[in-house]
N, C-alpha and C positions, 0 to 999 in steps of 0.2 A: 311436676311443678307444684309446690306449693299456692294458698290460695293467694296471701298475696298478691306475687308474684303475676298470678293468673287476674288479680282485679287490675293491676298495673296496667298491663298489658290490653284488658278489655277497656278497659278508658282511654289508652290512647288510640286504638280502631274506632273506638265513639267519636272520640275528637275528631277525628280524620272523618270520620261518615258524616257527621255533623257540619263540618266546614263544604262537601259537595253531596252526601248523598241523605236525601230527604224527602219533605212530600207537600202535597197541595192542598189539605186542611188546612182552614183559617187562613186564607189569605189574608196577604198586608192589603190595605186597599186604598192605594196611592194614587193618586191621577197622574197621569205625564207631566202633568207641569212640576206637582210634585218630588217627582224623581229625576226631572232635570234639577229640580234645585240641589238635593243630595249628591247631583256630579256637581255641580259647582264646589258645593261644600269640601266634598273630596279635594279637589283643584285645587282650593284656597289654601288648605288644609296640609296638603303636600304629604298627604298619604296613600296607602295603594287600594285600601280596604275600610267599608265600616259594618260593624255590626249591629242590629236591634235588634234583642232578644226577649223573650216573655213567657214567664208559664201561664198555659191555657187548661185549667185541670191538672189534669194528671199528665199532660204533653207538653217539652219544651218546644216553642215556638220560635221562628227568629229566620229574619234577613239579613245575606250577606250581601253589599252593593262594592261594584270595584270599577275603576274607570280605564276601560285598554284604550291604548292611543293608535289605534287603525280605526278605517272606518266601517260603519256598522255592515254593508254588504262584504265585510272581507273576514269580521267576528262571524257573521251569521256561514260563512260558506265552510268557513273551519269545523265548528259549531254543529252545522246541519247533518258531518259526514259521521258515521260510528265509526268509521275505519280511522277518523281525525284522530278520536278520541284515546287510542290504544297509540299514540305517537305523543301527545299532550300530555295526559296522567301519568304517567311514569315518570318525567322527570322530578315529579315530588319524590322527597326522601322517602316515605312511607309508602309509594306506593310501587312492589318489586316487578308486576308485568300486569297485563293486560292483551285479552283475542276479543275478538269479535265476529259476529256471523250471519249469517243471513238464512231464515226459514220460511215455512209460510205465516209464521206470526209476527214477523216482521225480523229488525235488527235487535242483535241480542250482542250485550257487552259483558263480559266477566273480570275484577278486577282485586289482587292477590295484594292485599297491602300485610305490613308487618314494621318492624323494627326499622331503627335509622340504618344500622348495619346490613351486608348483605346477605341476602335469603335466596335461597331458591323458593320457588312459587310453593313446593309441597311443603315447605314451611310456613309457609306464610297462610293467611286466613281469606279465603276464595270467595266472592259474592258476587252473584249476575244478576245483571238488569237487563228490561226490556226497554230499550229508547224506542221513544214513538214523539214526532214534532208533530205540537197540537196548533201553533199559529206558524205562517208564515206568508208575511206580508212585506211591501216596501218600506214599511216604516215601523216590524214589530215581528221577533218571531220567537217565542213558547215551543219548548219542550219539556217531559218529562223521562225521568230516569223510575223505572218502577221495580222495585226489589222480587228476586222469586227466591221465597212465596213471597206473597205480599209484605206478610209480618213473621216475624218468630221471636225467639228470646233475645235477639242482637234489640231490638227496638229500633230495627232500622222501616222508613217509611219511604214513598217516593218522592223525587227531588225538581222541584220545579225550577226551570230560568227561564227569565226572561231578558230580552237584549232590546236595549232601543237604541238609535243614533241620537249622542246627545249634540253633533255638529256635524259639517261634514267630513271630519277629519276623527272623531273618536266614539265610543260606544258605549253605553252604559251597561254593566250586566247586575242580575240579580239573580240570585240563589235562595231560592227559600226551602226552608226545610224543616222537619216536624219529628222531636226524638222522643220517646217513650221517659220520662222523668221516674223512673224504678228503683227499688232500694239497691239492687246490684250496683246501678252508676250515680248512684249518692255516694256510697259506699267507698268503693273506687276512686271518685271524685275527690271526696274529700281526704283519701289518703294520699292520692298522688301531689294535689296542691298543699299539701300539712308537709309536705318532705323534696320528691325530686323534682315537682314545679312550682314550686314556690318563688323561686325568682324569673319566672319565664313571664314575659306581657304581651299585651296588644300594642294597637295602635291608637285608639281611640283615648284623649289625653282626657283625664276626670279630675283633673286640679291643678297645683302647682304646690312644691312642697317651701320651707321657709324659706328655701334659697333662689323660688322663684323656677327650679327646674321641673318640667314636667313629671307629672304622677297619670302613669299610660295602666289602663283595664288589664286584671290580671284575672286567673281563673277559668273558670271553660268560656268567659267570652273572649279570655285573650288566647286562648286555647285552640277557638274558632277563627280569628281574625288570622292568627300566625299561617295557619293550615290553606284559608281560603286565600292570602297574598300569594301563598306559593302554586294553588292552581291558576291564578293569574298571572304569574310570571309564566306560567309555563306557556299558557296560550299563547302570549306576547313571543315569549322562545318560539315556536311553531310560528306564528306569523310571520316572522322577521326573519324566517328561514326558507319560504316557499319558493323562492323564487334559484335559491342555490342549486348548483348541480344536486342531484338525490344522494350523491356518496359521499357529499360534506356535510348533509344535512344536520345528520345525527350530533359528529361531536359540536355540529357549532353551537346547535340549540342545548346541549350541555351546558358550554361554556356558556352561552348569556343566562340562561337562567342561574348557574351559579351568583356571576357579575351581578345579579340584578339582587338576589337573595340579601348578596354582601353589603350593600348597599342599606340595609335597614339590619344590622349588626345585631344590635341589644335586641331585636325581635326574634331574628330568622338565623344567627349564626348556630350551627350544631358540629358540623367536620368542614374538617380541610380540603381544598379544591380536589389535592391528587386523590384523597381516599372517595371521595364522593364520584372522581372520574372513572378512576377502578370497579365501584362497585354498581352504576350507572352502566359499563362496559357488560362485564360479567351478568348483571340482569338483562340485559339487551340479547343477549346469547339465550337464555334461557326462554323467552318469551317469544324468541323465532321458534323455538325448540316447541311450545305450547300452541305456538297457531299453525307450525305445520301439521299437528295434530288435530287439530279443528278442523285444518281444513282438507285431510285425508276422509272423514266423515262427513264431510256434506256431501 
């Protein structure tokens, strides 16, 4: 693989770590009343997702906020389980499987993202975290996602959420997260958005153009925004599937996360229902194949 090729590619793993996997330097430092307003805003706004972003030195800094419509003991119970998470993650396109496990340092998740297309997991690019929930209370609960090692050359760091109930019917979530700003994903960055994302956006509208139609965040904030809607659809898929027999579970939560994807086109469209089902299928195979391995070693 040429380098190109190879920065291409490492920018959009960045993108993808960036929209869920990060760290708890420089917190935002919001008060709840505060971040109920930010659900409203969303509400009002009729979007799934916002971002604020910031360089702090030499670290991109930046919160993702997204508003799920269950209520907050039913995000946090999803939320709380590592085994949730390897059912959640993977319906994003980028991300091909996911095991999880349990030792005496607690719950350990590993998570094999790659290309829109399908990969088996040894294709694709491996990184485990240690989940450990640092709140958890009736009205607030914090985890972090912590990279092993800590740090290396991805400039990946650990990923904080937080969940409040912004009513008693929905929840607010936050993602904050902390990337190393390096010439590698300048690099990267700026060749990917100079050519094959160049037309890709967010959600968050920054103007109006002469004709009065929205002008929506492009760039690694829209890069973020795109990535972080689609871990939120997923959870909402998982929610709105608990309660199905376990053997329909899988394709239904396919199908609505697709459904829901569709629904915001010019952001989230990339393949077609059947090849996304197809290759959604065939990873689902392979990730049984990796946790009955995991779990032959514990």
């Amino acid at each position: 693989m040429t380098l190109a090729p190879r920065l291409f590619h490492r920018l959009r793993v960045c993108a993808l770590l960036l929209a869920l996997f990060a760290a708890p330097g420089v917190l935002a430092n919001k008060s709840p009343k505060d971040l109920r307003a930010i659900g409203v805003s969303l509400e009002q706004g009729g979007v799934p997702v916002r971002a604020d972003n910031r360089l702090h030195g030499s670290l991109y800094v930046g919160d993702v906020y997204g508003m799920v419509d269950y209520p907050f003991d039913d995000v946090v119970a999803a939320l709380a389980s590592a085994r949730n998470w390897c059912e959640i993650a993977p319906l994003h396109l980028n991300v091909k499987a996911c095991t999880y496990e349990e030792d005496s340092q607690g719950a350990r998740l590993t998570f094999y993202t790659g290309k829109k297309d399908f990969q088996t997991p040894e294709r694709a690019q491996a990184r485990a975290y240690r989940y450990r929930i640092t709140t958890l209370s009736p009205d607030r609960f914090e985890a972090e996602l912590i990279p092993e090692p800590a740090r290396d050359a991805s400039g990946a760091r650990p990923l904080s959420i937080l969940v409040l109930p912004q009513d008693a019917y929905r929840a607010l979530v936050r993602v904050h997260y902390t990337h190393a700003n390096n010439f590698l994903t300048r690099l990267a960055a700026d060749g990917y958005f100079a050519t094959i994302g160049n037309s890709k956006v967010g959600f968050t509208v920054e103007g109006k153009d002469r004709r009065g139609r929205p002008i929506y965040v492009n760039g690694i904030e829209g890069a973020i925004e795109r990535n972080a809607a689609r871990y939120f659809f997923a959870l909402e898929a998982f929610l709105a599937t608990r309660d199905l027999p376990e053997s329909q579970r899988f394709e239904q939560r396919l199908t609505r996360w697709f459904d829901r994807t569709e629904q915001h086109r010019a952001q989230l469209h990339e393949i077609d229902r059947n090849v996304y089902l197809d290759h959604k299928r065939r990873e689902r195979q392979e990730q049984a194949r990796l946790q009955r391995a995991v779990d032959r070693q514990v």
